[in-house]
C-alpha positions in Angstrom: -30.3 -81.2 -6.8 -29.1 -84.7 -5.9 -26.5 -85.8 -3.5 -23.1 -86.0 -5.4 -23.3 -82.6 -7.2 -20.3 -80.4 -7.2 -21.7 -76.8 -6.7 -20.6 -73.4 -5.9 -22.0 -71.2 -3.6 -21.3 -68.0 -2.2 -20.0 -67.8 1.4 -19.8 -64.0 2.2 -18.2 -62.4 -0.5 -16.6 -65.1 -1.4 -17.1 -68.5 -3.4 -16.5 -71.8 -2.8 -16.4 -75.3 -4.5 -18.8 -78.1 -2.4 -20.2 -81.1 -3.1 -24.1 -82.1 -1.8 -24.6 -84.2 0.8 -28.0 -84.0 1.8 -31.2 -81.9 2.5 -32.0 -79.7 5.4 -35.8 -78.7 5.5 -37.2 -77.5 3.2 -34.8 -75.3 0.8 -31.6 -75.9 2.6 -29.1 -78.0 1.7 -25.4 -79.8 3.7 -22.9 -79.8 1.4 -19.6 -80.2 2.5 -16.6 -78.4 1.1 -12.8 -79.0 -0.1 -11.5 -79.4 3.4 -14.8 -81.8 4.5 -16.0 -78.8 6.3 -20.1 -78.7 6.7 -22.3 -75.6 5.6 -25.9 -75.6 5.4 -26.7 -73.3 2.5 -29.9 -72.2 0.5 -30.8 -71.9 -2.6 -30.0 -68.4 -3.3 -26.5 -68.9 -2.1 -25.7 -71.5 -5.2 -24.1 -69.5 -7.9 -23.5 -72.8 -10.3 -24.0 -76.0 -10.4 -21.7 -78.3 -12.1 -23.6 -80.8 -15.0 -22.7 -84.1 -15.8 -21.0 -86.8 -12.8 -21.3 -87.4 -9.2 -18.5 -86.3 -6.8 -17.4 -86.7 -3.5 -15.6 -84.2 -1.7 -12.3 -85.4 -2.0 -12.6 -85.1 -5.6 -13.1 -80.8 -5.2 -8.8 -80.6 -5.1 -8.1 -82.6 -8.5 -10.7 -81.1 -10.4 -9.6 -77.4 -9.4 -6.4 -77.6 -10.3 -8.2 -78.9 -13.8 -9.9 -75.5 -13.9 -7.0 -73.4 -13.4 -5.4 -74.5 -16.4 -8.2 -72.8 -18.4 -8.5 -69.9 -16.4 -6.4 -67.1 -18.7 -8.5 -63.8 -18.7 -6.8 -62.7 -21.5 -8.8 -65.6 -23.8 -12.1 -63.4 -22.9 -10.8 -60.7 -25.2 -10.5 -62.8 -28.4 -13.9 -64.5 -27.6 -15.0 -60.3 -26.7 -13.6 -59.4 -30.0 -16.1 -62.2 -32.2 -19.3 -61.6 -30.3 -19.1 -57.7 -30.1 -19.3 -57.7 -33.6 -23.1 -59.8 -33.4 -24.0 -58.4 -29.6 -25.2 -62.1 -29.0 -25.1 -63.3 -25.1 -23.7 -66.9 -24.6 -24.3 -69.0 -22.2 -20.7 -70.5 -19.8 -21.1 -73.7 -21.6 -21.5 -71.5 -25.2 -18.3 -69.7 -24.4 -16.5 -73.0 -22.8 -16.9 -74.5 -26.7 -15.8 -71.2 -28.1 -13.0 -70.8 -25.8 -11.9 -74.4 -25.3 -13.5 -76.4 -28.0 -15.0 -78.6 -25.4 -17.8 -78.9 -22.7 -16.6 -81.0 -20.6 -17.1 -80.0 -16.8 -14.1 -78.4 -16.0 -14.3 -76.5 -19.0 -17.6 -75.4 -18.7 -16.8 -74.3 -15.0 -13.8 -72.4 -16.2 -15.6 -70.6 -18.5 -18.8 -69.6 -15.6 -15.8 -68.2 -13.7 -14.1 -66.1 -16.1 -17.6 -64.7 -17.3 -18.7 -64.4 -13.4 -15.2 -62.6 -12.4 -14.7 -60.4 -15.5 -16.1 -56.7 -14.8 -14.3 -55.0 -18.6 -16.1 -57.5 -21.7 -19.0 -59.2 -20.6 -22.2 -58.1 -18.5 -24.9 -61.0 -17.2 -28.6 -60.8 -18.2 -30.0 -63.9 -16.0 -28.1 -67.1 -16.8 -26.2 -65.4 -19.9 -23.5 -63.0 -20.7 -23.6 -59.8 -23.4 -20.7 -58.6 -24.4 -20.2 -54.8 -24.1 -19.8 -52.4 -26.5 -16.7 -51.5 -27.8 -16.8 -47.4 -26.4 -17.8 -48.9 -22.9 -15.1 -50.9 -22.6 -12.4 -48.4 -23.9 -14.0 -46.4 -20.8 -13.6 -49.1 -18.2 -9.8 -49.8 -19.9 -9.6 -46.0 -19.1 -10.9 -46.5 -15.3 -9.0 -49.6 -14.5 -6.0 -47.8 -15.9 -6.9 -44.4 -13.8 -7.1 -47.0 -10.3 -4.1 -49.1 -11.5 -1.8 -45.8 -11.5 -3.9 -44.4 -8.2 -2.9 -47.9 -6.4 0.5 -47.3 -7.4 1.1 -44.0 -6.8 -0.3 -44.4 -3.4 2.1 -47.2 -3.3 4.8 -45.5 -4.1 3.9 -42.9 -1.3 4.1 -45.1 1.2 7.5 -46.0 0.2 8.7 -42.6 0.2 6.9 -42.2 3.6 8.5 -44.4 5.7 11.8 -43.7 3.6 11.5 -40.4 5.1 9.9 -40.8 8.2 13.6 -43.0 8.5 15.3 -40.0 8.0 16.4 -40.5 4.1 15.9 -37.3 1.8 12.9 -37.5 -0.8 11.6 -35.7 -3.7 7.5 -35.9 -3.1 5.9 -36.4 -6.5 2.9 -34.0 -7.9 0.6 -37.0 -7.2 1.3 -37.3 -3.4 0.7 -33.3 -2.8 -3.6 -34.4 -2.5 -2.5 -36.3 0.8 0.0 -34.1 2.0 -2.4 -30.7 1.4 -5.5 -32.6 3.2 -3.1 -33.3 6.1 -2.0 -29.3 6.6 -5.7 -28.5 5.7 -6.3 -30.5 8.9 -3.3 -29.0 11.2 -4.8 -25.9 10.3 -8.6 -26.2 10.4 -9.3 -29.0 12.3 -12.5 -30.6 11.9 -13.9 -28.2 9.8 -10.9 -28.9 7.4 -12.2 -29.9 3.5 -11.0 -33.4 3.0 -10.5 -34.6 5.9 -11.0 -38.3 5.2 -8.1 -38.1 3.2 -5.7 -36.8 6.0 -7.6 -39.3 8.9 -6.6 -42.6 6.8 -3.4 -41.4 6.4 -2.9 -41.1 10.2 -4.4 -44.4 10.4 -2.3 -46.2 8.0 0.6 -44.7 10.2 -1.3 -45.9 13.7 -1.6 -41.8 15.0 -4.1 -40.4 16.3 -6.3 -39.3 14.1 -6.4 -35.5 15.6 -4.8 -32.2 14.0 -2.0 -32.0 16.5 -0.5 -35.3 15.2 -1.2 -34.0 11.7 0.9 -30.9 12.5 3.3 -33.4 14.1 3.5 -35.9 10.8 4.2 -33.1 8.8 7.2 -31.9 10.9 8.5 -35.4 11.0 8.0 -35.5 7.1 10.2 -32.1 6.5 7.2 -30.6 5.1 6.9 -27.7 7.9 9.0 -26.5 10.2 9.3 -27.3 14.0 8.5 -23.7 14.1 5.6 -23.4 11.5 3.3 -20.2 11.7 0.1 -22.0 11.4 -1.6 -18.4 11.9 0.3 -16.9 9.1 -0.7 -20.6 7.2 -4.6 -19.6 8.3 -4.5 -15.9 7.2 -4.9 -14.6 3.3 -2.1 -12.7 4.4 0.3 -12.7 1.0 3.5 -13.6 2.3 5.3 -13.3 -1.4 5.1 -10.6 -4.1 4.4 -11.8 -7.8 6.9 -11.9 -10.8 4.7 -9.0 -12.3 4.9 -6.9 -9.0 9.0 -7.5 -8.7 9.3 -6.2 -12.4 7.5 -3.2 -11.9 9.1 -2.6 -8.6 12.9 -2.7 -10.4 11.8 -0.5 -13.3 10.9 1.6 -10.7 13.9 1.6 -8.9 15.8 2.2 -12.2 13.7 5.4 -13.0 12.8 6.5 -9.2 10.8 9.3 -10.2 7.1 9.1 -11.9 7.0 13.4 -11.2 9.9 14.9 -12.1 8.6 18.0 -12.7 6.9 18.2 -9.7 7.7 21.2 -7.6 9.5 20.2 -3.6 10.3 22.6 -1.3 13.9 22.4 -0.8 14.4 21.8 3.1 18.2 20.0 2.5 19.6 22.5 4.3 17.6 21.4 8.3 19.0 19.6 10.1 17.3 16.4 10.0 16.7 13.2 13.0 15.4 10.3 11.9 14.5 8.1 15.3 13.5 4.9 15.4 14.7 1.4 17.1 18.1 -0.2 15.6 16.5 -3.2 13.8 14.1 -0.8 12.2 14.2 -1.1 8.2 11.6 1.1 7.2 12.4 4.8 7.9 9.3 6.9 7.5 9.8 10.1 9.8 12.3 12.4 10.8 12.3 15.4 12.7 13.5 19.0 12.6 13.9 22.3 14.4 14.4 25.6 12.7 15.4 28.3 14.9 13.6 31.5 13.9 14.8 35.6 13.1 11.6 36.3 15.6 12.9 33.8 18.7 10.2 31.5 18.1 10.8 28.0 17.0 9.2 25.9 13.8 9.0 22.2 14.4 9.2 20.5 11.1 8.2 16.7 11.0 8.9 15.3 8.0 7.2 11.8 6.8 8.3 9.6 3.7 6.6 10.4 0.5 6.3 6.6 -1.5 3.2 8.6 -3.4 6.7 9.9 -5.5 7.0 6.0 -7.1 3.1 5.1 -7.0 -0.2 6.5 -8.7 -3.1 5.8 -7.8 -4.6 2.9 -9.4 -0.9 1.2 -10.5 0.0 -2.0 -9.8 1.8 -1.1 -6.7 -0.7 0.9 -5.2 -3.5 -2.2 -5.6 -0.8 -4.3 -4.1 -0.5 -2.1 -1.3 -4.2 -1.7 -1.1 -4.5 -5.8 -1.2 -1.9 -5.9 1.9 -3.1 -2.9 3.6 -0.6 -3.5 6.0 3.2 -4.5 6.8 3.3 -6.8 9.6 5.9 -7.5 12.1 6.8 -11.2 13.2 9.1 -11.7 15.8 10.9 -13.6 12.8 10.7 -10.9 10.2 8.8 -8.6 8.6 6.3 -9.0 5.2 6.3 -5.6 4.0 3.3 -3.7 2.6 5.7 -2.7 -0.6 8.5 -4.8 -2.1 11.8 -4.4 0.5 13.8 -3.1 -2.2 11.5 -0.1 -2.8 10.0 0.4 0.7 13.8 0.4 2.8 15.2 1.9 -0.5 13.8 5.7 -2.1 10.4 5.0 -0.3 12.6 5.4 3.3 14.4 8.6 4.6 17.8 7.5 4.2 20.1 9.4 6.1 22.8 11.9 3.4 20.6 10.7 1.1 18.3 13.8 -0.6 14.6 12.2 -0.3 11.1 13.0 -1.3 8.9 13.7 1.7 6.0 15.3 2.7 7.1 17.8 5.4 4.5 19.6 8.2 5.8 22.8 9.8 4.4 23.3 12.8 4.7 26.7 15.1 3.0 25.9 18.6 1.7 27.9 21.6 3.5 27.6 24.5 0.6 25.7 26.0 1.9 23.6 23.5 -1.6 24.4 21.1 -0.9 24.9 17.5 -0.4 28.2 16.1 0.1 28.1 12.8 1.1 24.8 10.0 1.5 24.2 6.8 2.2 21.4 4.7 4.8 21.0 1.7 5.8 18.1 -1.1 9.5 18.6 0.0 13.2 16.6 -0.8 14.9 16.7 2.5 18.4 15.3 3.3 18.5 13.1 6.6 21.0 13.9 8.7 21.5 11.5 11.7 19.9 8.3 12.3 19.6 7.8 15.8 18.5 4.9 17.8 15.9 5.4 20.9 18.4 4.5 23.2 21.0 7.8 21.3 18.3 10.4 22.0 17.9 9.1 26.0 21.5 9.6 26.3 21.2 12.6 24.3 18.8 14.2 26.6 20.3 12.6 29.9 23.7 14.2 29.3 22.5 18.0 27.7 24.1 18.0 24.2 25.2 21.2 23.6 25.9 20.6 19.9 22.5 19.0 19.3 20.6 21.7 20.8 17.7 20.6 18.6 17.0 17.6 20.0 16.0 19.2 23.6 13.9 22.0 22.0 12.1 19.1 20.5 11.9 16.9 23.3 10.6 20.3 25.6 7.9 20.8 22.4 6.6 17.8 22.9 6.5 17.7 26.9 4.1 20.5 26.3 1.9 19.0 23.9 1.6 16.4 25.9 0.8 18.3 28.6 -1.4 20.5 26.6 -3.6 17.2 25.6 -3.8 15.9 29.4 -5.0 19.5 30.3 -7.6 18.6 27.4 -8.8 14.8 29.1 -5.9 13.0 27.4 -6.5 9.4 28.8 -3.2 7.7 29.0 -2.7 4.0 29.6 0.6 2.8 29.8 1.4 -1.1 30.0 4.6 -2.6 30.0 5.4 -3.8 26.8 8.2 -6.2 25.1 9.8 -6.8 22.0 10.0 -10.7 20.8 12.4 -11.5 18.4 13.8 -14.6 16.8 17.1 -14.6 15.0 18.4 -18.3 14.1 16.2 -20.1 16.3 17.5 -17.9 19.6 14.6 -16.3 20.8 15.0 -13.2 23.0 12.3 -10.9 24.9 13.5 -7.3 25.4 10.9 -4.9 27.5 10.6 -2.2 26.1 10.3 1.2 28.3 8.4 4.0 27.9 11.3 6.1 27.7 11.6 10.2 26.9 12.9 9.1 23.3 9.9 7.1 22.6 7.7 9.6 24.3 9.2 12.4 22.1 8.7 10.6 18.7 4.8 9.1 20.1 4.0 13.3 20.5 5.3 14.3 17.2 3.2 11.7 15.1 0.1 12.3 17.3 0.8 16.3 16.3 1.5 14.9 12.6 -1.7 13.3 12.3 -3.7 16.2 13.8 -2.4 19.1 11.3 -3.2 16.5 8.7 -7.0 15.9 9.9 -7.6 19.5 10.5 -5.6 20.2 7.4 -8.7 17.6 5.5 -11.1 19.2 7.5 -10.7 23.0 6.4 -10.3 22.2 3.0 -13.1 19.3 3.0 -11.2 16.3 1.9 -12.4 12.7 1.7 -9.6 11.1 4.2 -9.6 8.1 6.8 -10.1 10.2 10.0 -10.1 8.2 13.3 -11.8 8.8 16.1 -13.0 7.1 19.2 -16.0 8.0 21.7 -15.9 9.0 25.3 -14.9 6.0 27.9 -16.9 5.2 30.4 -14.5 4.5 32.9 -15.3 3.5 36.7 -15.5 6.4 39.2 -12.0 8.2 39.7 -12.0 7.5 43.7 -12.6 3.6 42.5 -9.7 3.6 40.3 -7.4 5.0 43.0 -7.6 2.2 45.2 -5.7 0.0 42.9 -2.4 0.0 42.8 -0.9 2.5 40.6 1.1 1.6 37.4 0.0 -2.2 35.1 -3.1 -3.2 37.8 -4.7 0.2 37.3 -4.2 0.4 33.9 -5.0 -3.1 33.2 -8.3 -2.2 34.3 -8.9 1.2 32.8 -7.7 -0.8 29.6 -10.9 -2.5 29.9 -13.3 0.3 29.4 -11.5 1.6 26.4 -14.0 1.4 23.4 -12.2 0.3 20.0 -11.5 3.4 17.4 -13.4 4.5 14.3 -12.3 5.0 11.1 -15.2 7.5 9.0 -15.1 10.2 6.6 -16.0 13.0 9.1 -13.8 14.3 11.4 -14.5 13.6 15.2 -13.2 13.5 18.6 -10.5 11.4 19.4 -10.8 10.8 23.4 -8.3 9.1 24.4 -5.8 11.2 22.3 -7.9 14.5 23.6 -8.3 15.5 19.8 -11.2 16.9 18.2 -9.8 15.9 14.5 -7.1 13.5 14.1 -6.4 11.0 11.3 -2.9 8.8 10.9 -0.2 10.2 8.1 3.3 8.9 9.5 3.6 5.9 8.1 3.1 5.8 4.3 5.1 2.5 4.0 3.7 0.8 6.1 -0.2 1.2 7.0 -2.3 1.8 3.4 -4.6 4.1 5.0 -2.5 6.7 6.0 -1.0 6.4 1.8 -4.6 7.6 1.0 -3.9 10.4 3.6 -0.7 11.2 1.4 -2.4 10.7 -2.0 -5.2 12.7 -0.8 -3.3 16.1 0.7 -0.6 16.3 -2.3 -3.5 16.4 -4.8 -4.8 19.2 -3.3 -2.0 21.2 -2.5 -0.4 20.8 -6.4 -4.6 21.9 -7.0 -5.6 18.8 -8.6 -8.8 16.5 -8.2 -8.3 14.6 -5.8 -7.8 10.7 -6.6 -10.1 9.0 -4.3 -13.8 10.1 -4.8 -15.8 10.2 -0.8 -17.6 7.1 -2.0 -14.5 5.3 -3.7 -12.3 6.5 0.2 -15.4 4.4 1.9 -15.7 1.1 0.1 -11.5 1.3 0.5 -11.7 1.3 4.2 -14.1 -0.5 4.8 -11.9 -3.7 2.8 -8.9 -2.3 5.1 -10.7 -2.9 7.7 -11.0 -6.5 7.6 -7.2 -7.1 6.4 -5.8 -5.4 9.9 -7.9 -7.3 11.8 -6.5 -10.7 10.4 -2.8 -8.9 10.1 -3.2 -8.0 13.5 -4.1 -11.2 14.8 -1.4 -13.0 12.9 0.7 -10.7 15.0 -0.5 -11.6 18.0 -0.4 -14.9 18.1 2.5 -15.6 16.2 4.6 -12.8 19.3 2.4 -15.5 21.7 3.8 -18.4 20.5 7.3 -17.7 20.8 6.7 -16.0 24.6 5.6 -19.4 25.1 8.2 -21.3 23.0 10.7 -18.9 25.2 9.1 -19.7 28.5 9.7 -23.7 27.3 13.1 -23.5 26.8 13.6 -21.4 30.4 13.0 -24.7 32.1 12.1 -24.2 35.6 13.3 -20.4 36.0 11.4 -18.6 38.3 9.6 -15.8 37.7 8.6 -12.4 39.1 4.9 -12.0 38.7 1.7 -9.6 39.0 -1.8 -10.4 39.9 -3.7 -7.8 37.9 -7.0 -8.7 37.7 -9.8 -11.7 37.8 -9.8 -13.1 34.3 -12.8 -15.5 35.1 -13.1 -15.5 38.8 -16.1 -17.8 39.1 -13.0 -20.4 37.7 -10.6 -19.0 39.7 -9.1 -17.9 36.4 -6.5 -14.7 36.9 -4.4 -12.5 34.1 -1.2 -11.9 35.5 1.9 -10.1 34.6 5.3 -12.1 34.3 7.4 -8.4 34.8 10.8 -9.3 33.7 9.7 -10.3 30.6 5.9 -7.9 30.2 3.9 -11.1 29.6 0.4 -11.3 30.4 -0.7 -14.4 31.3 -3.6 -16.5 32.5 -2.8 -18.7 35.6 -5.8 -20.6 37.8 -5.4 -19.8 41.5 -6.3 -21.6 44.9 -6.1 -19.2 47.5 -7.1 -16.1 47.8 -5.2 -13.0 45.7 -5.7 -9.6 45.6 -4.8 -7.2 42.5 -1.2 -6.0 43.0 -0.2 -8.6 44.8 3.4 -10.4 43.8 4.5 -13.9 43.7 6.6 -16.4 41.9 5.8 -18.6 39.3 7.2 -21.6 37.4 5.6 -23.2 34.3 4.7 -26.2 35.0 3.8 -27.3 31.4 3.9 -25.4 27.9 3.2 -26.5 24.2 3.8 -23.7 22.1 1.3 -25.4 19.2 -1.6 -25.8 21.3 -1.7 -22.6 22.9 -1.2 -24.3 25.8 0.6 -22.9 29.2 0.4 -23.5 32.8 2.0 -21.8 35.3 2.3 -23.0 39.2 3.4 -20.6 42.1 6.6 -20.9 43.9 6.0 -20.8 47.8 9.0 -18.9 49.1 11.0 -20.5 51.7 11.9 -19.0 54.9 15.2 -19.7 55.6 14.7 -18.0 59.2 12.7 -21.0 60.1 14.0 -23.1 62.7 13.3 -27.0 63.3 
């Protein structure tokens, strides 16, 4: 190369026109560019050297702006269009005569550039160009196309991004649901979310942090979730919706509400008939009775909702059922087990309705043992519907014209009694209902009052004629049972405080219940065979309970084979546990969303127990409102103890609280 020659060479990724000014060392070479700048290249950084004349540097402008008037991509695909049909590779200064009809310089340069540049005819092999074939090229057409309408769509979401993060309304296009979906996958799942990259450049591009809060965040502030979302519902399988199919069935159901008309019910219209249940309560699945016997004695009849009257086995709403194993309760609704229509509708015990049921007579000892029982497919008629709160007034004030209601109430007193006498183990912590009706949030405690005591005694009796019912007559059902605690000493648990701090702790020793095949003790309940019956609306298992028992007492096979009853609950299992997290922390979240909107209310609190103590770590109990909390403490605290608190800091999202004590002042004090 002599001094003079115009050359290009590459300078990072990108090229440049220079002109040679003299050697450096060996290989290298000064050439100075457009602007006079120096570079010191070598040889491998030259991608063409321009033939013919000597230049100096001043000359690079002029004779660019003669290159650009040659430089029309589109020429390639004529001169594409004549070689395909030959395969034959051309040198730039081939093409520059084919293109241009000249090899001058300029023209010979504008033809190395288009070659060099173009990435859809032409491929190089050393110093010359092949064009393609023609089915490669319609696929990198296709490809271009594909990025061209990726670029713009992406584009096109940016626009209706900041349109919307402006607070304008936007439809978001099929195309822009890949970003939006990798975003909530990321709110939800963090850094294990699938696509993440996806949802970290678009926080990027929008300078946020790249972390799942401000994911969760973006998508408020885009209107695709809520300020309120349930990101536990969004992580569960939990179906929240029932199908097209399901709805259909569910209607022609409705329309012909019995699959078993000919079925034989015992007609029990005539009892008087309590249904008792809180006032926000949808679902009625049990009601209660009293018949007054000829011999003085007394026949408690509990009567539970028969759904199996609008199901078989096996249907469609039965495997949907099975597949939700559970309704579950949200402080800002309810997703039922069975379509709303069906399961508040002939699956409930609507009161002066006549209903199908499945009714358990029950005549008991006056130690409160049974005596004798007996189960019936019945159609009852409900009566009243009462409230908790009705039946604690009932009792307080002695209605004469409801006489039933106190027999029923004394009943269970002495089962109760009969099942401490037996090693019941009762733990009783304050509990709270949290609801949420148009964004007002309210926490009501709810008390373990005789009404609710009353109804908890009849189910427990329910589920035990039922399990001894299975166990006589050897049926495959879910029985529950739950081995012997191993609870601290009796003169150790009598040094705490009595009521939430002692309970809290026996709490702790409480192994989990069993669901098998066999019947087998119950300890806490103080039952040797119990299994759950009362609520076939709303937990699956105890429909399989229903299924089971009316099979054998029309003298059929039964439905569910032993082995068939154990690989069903063992998939139940599973479900509750999700369905009863959901319900956990979606009721924590809005305690805590509550607790942020209280400000700086004080509180009346509990000190129950160490949580971690080598942290200093306590649980505590907010009592106005039956929260358990955690709360770090620096001073020394003993269980029982009470104190006020303040929350110092809550975010709902994050799981986050934390709560400060209140030093009382004393006003007494004198300066």
């Amino acid at each position: 190369m002599e001094k003079g020659t115009l050359i290009e060479f590459k300078l990072g990724t990108e090229c440049r026109l220079a002109v040679a000014e003299r050697p450096e060392g060996k290989k290298h070479w000064i050439v100075l560019d457009a602007q006079g700048k120096h570079h010191t290249v070598h040889p491998r950084q030259i991608t063409y050297e321009v033939m013919g004349g000597v230049y100096l540097y001043s000359d690079i402008s002029n004779f660019s702006q003669k290159v650009q008037s040659y430089l029309d991509p589109s020429s390639l695909e004529v001169a594409w269009e004549i070689l395909s049909e030959t395969g034959e590779a051309v040198s730039p200064k081939e093409m520059a005569l084919l293109l241009f009809s000249g090899v001058a310089p300029p023209e010979c340069y504008a033809s190395h550039v288009l070659l060099s540049s173009d990435k859809l005819y032409f491929k190089q092999r050393g110093d010359r160009y092949e064009p393609r074939p023609t089915g490669q090229v319609s696929e990198i057409k296709h490809q271009l196309q594909v990025e061209h309408q990726k670029q713009q769509e992406a584009q096109e979401f940016w626009e209706r991004v900041h349109r919307r993060l402006e607070g304008e309304s936007v439809d978001w296009q099929s195309s822009d649901y890949p970003r939006l979906e990798s975003l909530e996958r990321f709110a939800l799942d963090g850094e294990e979310a699938p696509h993440i990259s996806l949802a970290l450049d678009t926080l990027a591009a929008l300078n946020r942090l790249q972390t799942s809060y401000n994911s969760l965040q973006l998508l408020i502030d885009l209107g695709r979730w809520g300020k309120h979302e349930n990101l536990s519902l969004k992580r569960s399988q939990i179906p929240i919706e029932f199908s097209a199919q399901v709805i259909e069935v569910a209607h022609h159901r409705l329309n012909f509400q019995s699959t078993n008309i000919s079925e034989n019910r015992l007609d029990l219209t005539h009892l008087k008939l309590y249904t008792i249940d809180d006032e926000s309560t949808q679902e009625i699945d049990d009601g209660l009775s009293l018949e007054f016997l000829d011999d003085n004695r007394q026949r408690l009849w509990i009567h539970i909702a028969d759904p199996t009257h609008l199901i078989n086995p096996g249907d469609q709403l039965d495997l949907e059922a099975r597949r939700r194993t559970t309704t579950v309760y949200l402080p800002t609704g309810m997703i039922p087990m069975f379509p709303s229509d069906l399961a508040t509708g002939p699956m409930s015990l609507v009161q002066g309705q006549v209903c199908n049921a499945l009714s358990f007579a029950v005549i008991l000892e006056e130690s409160g043992a049974i005596a004798e029982y007996s189960i019936h497919a019945s159609k009852v008629k409900p009566t009243y519907r009462l409230t908790y709160d009705d039946v604690d007034e009932m009792l307080q004030l002695g209605i004469q014209a409801e006489p039933e209601v106190e027999n029923i109430a004394l009943w269970a007193k002495r089962r109760k009694q009969w099942r401490d006498s037996r090693g019941a183990i009762s733990i009783y912590m304050p509990e709270s209902s949290v609801k949420v009706d148009e964004d007002e949030v309210t926490i009501t405690v709810l008390d373990d009052s005789p009404a609710r005591q009353l109804v908890a005694e009849m189910m427990i009796l329910t589920g035990e004629i039922a399990a001894q019912y299975g166990k006589e007559h050897n049926l495959a059902l879910p029985y529950r049972s739950q081995p012997q605690p191993d609870l601290p000493p009796q003169e150790e648990l009598m040094k705490l405080p009595a009521g939430a701090v002692r309970a809290c702790m026996m709490r702790r020793y409480m192994p989990r219940s069993e669901v098998t095949l066999t019947p087998a003790r119950h300890a806490s309940l103080a039952l040797d065979n119990y299994t759950q019956v009362t609520s076939p609306i709303r937990r699956y298992s105890d429909l399989l309970t229903h299924f089971q028992i009316k099979a054998h007492l029309r003298g059929e096979a039964l439905p569910f084979s032993p082995e068939q009853m154990q690989e069903i609950v063992m998939c139940l299992g599973t479900t509750l546990k999700e369905a009863a997290k959901v319900e956990r922390e979606t009721n924590r979240y809005w305690s805590l969303e509550y607790l942020r909107r209280q400000g700086d209310h004080v509180w009346q609190a509990m000190f129950l127990r160490w949580w971690r103590e080598e942290s200093s770590l306590g649980l505590i109990l907010l009592e106005d409102l039956a929260l358990e909390l955690q709360m770090r403490f620096h001073r020394s605290i003993q269980p029982g103890d009470r104190f006020q608190v303040k929350v110092a800091h809550v975010d709902p999202h994050q799981d986050v609280i934390q709560l400060q004590e209140v030093l009382e002042v004393n006003s007494d004090l004198k300066l």
